[in-house]
VOFI-873640 format. One record per residue (C-alpha): residue in one letter; y, x, z. Coordinates in steps of 0.1 Angstrom, whole numbers, plus 5000, padded with zeros to 4 digits. Layout:
N
AYXZ/...
//
This chain:
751
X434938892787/X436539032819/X439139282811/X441039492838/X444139732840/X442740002860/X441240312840/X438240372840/X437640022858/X435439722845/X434539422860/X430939332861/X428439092875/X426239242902/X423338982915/X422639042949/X419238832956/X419838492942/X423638542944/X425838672916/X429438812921/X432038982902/X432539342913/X435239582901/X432939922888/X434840232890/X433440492864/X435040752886/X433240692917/X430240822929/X426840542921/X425940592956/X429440502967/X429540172943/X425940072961/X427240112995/X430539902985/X427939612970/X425539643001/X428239563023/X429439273003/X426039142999/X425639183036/X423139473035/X422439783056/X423040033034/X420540333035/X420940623009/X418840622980/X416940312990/X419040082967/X419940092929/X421639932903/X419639792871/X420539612839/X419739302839/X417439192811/X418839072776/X417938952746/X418339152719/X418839472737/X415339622748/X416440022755/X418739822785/X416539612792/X415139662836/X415839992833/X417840162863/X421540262860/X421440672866/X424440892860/X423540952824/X423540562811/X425940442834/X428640502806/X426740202791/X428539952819/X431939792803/X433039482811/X430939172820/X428039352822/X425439192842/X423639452865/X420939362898/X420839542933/X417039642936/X415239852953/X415540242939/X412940372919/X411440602948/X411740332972/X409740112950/X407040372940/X406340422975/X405940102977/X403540022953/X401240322961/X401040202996/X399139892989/X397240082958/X396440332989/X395040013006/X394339782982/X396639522997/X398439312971/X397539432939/X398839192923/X402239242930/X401839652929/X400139642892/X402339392881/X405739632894/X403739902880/X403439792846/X406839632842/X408539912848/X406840182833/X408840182802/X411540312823/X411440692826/X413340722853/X410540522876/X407940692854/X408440982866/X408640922901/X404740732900/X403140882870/X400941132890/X399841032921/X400140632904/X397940732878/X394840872899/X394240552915/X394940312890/X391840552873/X389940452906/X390340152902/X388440142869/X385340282880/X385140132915/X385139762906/X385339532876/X388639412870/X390239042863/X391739032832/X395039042844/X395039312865/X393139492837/X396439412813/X398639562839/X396539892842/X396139952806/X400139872803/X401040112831/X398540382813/X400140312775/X403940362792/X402440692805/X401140792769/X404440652750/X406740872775/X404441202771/X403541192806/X400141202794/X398641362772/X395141282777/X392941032796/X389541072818/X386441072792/X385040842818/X388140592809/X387640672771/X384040522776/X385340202792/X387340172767/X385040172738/X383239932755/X385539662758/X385839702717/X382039732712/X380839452736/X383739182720/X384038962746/X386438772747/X389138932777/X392238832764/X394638912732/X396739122752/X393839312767/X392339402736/X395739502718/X396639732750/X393239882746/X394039952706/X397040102710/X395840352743/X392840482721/X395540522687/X397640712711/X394640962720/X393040972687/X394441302679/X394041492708/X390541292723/X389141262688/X385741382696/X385341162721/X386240842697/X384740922670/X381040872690/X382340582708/X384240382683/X382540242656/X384840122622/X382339792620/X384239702652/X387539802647/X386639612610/X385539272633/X388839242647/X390339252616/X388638952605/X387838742639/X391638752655/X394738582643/X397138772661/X399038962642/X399239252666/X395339252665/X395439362628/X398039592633/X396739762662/X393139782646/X394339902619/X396840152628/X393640262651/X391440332619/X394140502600/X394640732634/X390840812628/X390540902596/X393841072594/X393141342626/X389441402613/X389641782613/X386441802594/X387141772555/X383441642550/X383241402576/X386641272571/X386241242531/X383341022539/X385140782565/X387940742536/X385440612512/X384440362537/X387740252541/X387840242503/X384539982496/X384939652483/X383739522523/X387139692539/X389439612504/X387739302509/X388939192547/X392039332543/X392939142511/X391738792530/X392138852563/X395639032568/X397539032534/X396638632524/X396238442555/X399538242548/X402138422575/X404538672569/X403939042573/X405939202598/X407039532589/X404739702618/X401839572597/X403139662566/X403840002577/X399740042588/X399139892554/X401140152533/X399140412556/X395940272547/X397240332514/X397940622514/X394640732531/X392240562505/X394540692475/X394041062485/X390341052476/X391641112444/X393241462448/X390341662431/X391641492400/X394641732400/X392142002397/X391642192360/X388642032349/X385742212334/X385142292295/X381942152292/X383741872308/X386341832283/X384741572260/X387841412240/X387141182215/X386341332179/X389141352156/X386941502128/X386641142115/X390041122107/X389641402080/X387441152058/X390640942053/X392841032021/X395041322034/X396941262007/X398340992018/X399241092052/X400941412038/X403041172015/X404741082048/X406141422047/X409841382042/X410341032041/X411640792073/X409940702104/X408940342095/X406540482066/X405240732086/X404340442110/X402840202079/X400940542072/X399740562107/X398940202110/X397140222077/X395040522091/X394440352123/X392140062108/X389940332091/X389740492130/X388440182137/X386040102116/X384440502120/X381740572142/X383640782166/X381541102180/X382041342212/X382741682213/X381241922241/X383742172232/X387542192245/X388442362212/X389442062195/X393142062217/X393742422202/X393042242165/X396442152148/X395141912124/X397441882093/X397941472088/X399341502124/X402041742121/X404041512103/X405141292127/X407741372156/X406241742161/X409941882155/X411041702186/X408941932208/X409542312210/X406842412233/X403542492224/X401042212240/X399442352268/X395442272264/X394442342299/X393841972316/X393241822349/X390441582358/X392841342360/X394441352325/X390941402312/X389341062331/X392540872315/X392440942282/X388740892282/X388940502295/X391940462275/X389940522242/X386740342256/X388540002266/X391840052240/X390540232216/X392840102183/X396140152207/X394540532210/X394340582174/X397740422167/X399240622194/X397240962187/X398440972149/X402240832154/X403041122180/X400541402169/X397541582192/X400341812209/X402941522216/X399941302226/X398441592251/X401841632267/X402941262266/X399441182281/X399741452305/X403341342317/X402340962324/X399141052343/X400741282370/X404041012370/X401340782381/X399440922399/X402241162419/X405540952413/X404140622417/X400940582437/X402040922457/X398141022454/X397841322480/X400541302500/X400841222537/X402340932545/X405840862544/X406940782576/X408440452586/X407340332546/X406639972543/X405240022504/X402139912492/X400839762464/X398339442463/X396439572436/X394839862457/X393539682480/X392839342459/X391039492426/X387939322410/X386939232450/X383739092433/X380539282435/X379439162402/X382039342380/X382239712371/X385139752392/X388140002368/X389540282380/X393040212398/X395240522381/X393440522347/X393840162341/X397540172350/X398040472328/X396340252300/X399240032308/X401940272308/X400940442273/X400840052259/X404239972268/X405640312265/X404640292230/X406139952223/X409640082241/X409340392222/X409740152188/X412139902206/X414640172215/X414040382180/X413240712196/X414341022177/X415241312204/X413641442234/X416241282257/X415040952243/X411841012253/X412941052287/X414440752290/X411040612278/X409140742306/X412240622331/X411840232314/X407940272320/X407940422352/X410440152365/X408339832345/X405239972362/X407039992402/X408439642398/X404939502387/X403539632412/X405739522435/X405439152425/X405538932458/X402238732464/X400338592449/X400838762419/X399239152405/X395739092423/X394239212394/X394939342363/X395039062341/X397838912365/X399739302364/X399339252325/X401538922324/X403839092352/X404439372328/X405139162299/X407838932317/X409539222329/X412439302300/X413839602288/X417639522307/X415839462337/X413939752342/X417139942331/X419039762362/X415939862386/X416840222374/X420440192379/X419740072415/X416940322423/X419640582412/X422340432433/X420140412464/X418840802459/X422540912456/X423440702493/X421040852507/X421041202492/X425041172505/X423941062537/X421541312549/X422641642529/X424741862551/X426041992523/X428141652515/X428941592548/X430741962550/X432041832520/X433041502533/X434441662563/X436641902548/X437541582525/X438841372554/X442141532566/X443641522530/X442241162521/X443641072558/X447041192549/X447541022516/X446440672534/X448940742560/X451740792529/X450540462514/X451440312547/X454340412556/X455840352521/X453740012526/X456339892554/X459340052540/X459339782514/X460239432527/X457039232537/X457338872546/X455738722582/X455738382598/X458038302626/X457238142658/X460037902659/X459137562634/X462037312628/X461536962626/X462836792591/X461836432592/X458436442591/X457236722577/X457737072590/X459237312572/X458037662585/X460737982591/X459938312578/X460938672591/X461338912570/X460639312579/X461039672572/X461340062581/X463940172571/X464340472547/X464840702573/X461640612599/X463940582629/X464340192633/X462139862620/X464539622603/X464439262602/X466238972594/X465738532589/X467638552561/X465738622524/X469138702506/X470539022533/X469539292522/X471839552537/X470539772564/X473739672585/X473639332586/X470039322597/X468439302632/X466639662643/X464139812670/X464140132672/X461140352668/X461440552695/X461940292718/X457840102707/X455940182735/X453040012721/X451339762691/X449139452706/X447339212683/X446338912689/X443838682664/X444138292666/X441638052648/X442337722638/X440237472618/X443037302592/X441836972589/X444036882560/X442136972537/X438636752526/X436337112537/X437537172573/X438537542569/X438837812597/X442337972595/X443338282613/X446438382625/X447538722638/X450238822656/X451839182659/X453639242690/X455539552692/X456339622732/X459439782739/X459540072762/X462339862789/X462839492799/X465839542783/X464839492749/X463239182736/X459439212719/X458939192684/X456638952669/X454839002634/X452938702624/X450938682593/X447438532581/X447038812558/X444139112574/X445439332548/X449139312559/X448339362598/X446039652592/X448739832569/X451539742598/X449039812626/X448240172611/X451640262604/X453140152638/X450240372649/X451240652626/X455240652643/X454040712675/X451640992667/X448640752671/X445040732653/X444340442627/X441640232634/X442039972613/X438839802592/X441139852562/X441540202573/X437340282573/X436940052536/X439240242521/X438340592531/X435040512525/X436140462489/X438340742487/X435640902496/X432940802474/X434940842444/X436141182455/X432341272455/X432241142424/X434241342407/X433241622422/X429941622420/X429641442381/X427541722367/X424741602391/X424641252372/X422641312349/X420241582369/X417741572404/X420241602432/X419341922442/X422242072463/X420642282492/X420842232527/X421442562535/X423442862523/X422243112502/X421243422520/X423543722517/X422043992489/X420944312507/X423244612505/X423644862485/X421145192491/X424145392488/X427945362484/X428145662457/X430645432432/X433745372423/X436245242393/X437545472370/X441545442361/X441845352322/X443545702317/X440145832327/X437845582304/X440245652270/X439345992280/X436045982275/X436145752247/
//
């Protein structure tokens, strides 16, 4: 890299037509100024504004990429940057409407049109008058397909950049049509076309939802093996049915989304097709997700009595209750050889219905006698649709876990349990009716891959996972010998955390529910108790991260922690540290490497050193003075040590302190230690009333840091972090200032 001494001044590359040259760039001057200098030097008449400066394109860094160098990003240009003379954006605009005006080289003008449009700068020089006749030129004559890439690119840039909000209904039309017609114009045609008419769906969605059809949008899905296809086609039919602003109209668009056809192509066409998701598609797919999922949200809705229809417990009675109510008072394990006991007699009744809710408010006796101490609220008997639908497929396809599980907790531990694991499910888990997360990449196989074939009664999705959950919630329950209600928490927390991580199961495994079976039962109990630990870890980074709360705290945090690392280094370097010297003697043939060893002294006024190990004495040793350090230079050299059988890449760093005067020899610190030059480095810095900026400086704050938190904040451990982002609001005041304290003369007075 090109470095110079000048502030303010860097040297970059500035290509002048096929020529590049080194040019000195002055932050300080005037752009029009630096163009004029680089005009002459490239042997050009310079004329105001009709030149710029623009990066020149790199890989890896597209928000630089062509765009123009303006007042406000020229702070971007350090040193061996590479930057192009070009024509200015005006210029060029004028340029390109003049043969749009005349239809002379459209080629060229479409082509400079779309490649700069990202670029708001030349956006908004051509975005108006630009736009009508590209418009034009759709409805006067058909297109090439190239020139028709370039018009839908320079229209997209306009949409991305808000300099459009909407687009001709005539356009809208044409549109449609190259979707509906499918013929085959190009990839990058049809994904420009996607993405315009995703960009309008919200505002223009009238006008797409009679020109867009979802069996098209579902063809490209299947026919195209670009992966920008699928993504763009998709992301379209999520746009769709998420601006619908008809409830009706858009329920019915989500159940179309939701038939086995859709589930169907999606699961072979984008999430098995042997390539790697990108997290663009992944991101439409967690959408899609989303969308199908909240067709569920009446479930959350109290259902009706005569809907309530829980299996009959009357049955039970005609077992010996006096064996269940021997139980009372002996230990858990013969309550659950009691339970187990009653359970095969459950089984072998002909259980009935009920039409009446009634049988929740029913505390039968043999029930009371197992774990209803642990609970000291009443059970609350008004259920949702969803906990309803659950326990109902739970006791029609598990019907002995049911039983096992209704008499080891008890009907008002098995209403709330039951109750609990549904909305985890359905709200923690699946997120079932809320929008999408932006920027989430999570989705689960199973919703879009369950029972695909036509000729199985396809399950419910929540109520066969909440089958799951109470099976192994039960069996962790007995591993982990629950007795209090905090055990049961940690229960649902194990459950929760085996469910998300079968779920999550990379392909091709959990397509169905035979396959999330055996991806439950491999999953252990330390396992899911290391997903929690991690899940905890991550909500706590990112809880310190975005709460402006911690960061006041952080903040006011800093100066103190800042003071205390500067303490450690300056009492760092008062002790003696030992560095290499730049001088090697020759000893037959090996070399025998001298050492220098260095100090501040106890005072902070001069840096000691000394050759000699076994002097000690501030006297007898060499000394630069503080004062007279005008500055600290390092300087890294790598070296591969090929003595060794593993060729090994040493560095070596070398402290320089420059004197102030000629007069006084430099003093260099060399050491292969990045520990021991960072502590030297900061403290030099610290004597002259510098900053640190070491690396060791920003780890170990940031550790200092997080443990301070930490501490402070330990209550929270155990809780939802649930500091809030804003201050309390000040309590109103007083109606009226009528009070005041009494003297304790005046209150034994009255006593």
């Amino acid at each position: 890299m090109l470095a110079s001494n000048e502030a303010g001044v860097v040297s970059v590359a500035v290509q002048v037509g096929n020529i590049s040259t080194l040019f000195k760039f002055d932050h300080g001057e005037a752009l029009q100024s630096i163009i004029e200098s680089i005009c002459k030097e490239g042997g050009l008449s310079f004329v105001k504004n009709r030149y710029a400066l623009q990066f020149i394109r790199k890989q890896g860094d597209p928000f630089l990429a062509a765009r123009f160098v303006t007042e406000e990003n020229r702070h971007n240009i350090i040193d061996g940057t590479e930057l192009k003379l070009v024509y200015s954006a005006k210029e060029l605009g004028r340029m390109i409407l003049d043969n749009l005006k005349t239809n002379g080289d459209l080629d060229w003008a479409l082509e400079k049109l779309s490649g700069h449009i990202a670029d708001p700068v030349f956006a908004s020089v051509v975005q108006g008058p630009c736009y009508i006749l590209v418009n034009r030129l759709f409805s006067e004559e058909s297109l090439p397909p190239k020139l028709l890439y370039y018009c839908l690119k320079f229209i997209l840039g306009l949409l991305k950049l808000n300099y459009l909000k909407e687009i001709d209904e005539t356009l809208v039309k044409l549109l449609a049509d190259i979707l509906c017609n499918r013929k085959n114009i190009g990839v990058s045609v049809i994904e420009k076309t996607l993405l315009i008419l995703e960009c309008i769906a919200k505002t223009q969605y009238n006008q797409l939802k009679e020109s867009v059809d979802f069996e098209d949008l579902l063809y490209y899905l299947k026919s195209f093996e670009s992966s920008n296809i699928k993504r763009s086609a998709l992301a379209l039919i999520n746009a769709l049915a998420a601006n619908c602003p008809i409830p009706e109209e858009k329920k019915d668009m989500l159940m179309i989304m939701n038939t086995k056809r859709f589930r169907s192509t999606i699961n072979s066409s984008v999430l098995f097709t042997g390539y790697i998701l990108g997290n663009d598609l992944k991101e439409q797919l967690a959408i899609y997700q989303s969308l199908i999922l909240s067709l569920n949200k009446e479930l959350f809705e109290k259902a009706d009595i005569s809907l309530n229809k829980l299996p009959d417990l009357l049955p039970i009675k005609r077992y010996s209750t006096l064996e269940i109510s021997a139980a009372k008072g002996t230990d858990n394990d013969a309550r659950r050889r009691s339970a187990e006991s009653c359970t095969q007699t459950i089984d072998r009744a002909n259980v009935k219905w009920k039409d009446n809710v009634e049988l929740l408010n029913k505390r039968l006796d043999f029930l009371k006698v197992v774990n209803n101490d642990i609970w000291s609220q009443p059970v609350n008997t008004s259920l949702s649709k969803l906990v309803y639908n659950c326990l109902v497929y739970f006791h029609k396809n598990y019907n002995r876990a049911y039983s096992f599980i209704l008499l080891a907790e008890g009907i008002d531990n098995f209403i709330r349990i039951s109750d609990r694991v549904a909305n985890m499910i359905a709200k923690d888990i699946l997120n079932v009716g809320e929008p999408p997360k932006p920027n989430s990449t999570t989705f689960y196989l199973l919703v879009f891959s369950t029972f695909l074939d036509d000729t199985v009664e396809e399950p419910a999705l929540i109520e066969e996972l909440f089958s799951q959950a109470m099976l192994h919630g039960e069996r962790t329950k007995r591993e982990m010998k629950v007795k209090t209600l905090d055990d049961y928490e940690k229960v649902f927390k194990i459950t929760k955390q085996k469910l998300i991580l079968a779920l999550r199961q990379t392909f091709p495994e959990s397509r169905t529910f035979e396959e999330l079976q055996l991806a439950l039962s491999g999953i252990s109990y330390s396992k899911a108790s290391e997903g929690i630990l991690k899940e905890t870890e991550s909500k706590r980074n990112r809880f310190y991260k975005t709460s402006p709360a911690i960061s006041d705290l952080k903040a006011s945090l800093r100066g103190s922690l800042i003071e205390l690392i500067k303490t450690q280094r300056m009492q760092y370097i008062k002790e003696r540290t030992q560095f290499l010297d730049l001088q090697e003697k020759q000893s037959g043939k090996q070399k025998e490497k001298n050492y220098l060893y260095a100090q501040l002294s106890q005072s902070g006024y001069k840096i000691l050193y000394t050759k000699d190990p076994e002097i000690n004495e501030p006297d007898k040793m060499s000394c630069m003075f503080v004062k007279h350090i005008k500055s600290i230079v390092t300087h890294v050299k790598k070296t591969v040590n090929q003595s060794s059988q593993n060729a090994e890449v040493m560095s070596t760093i070398t402290l320089t302190l420059l004197p102030t005067t000629n007069d006084i020899k430099p003093l260099n610190l060399i050491t292969q230690s990045q520990e021991v030059a960072d502590y030297w480095n900061d403290a030099i810095n610290c004597l002259k009333g510098n900053k640190m900026k070491s690396d060791s400086l920003r780890r170990e704050l940031k550790i200092l840091l997080d443990m301070e938190l930490e501490i402070r904040l330990l209550d929270l451990n155990c809780i939802e972090l649930s500091i809030p982002n804003e201050a309390p609001p000040l309590p109103p005041s007083p109606p009226n200032y009528d009070f005041h304290l009494q003297a304790d003369d005046e209150n034994e007075s009255h006593c």
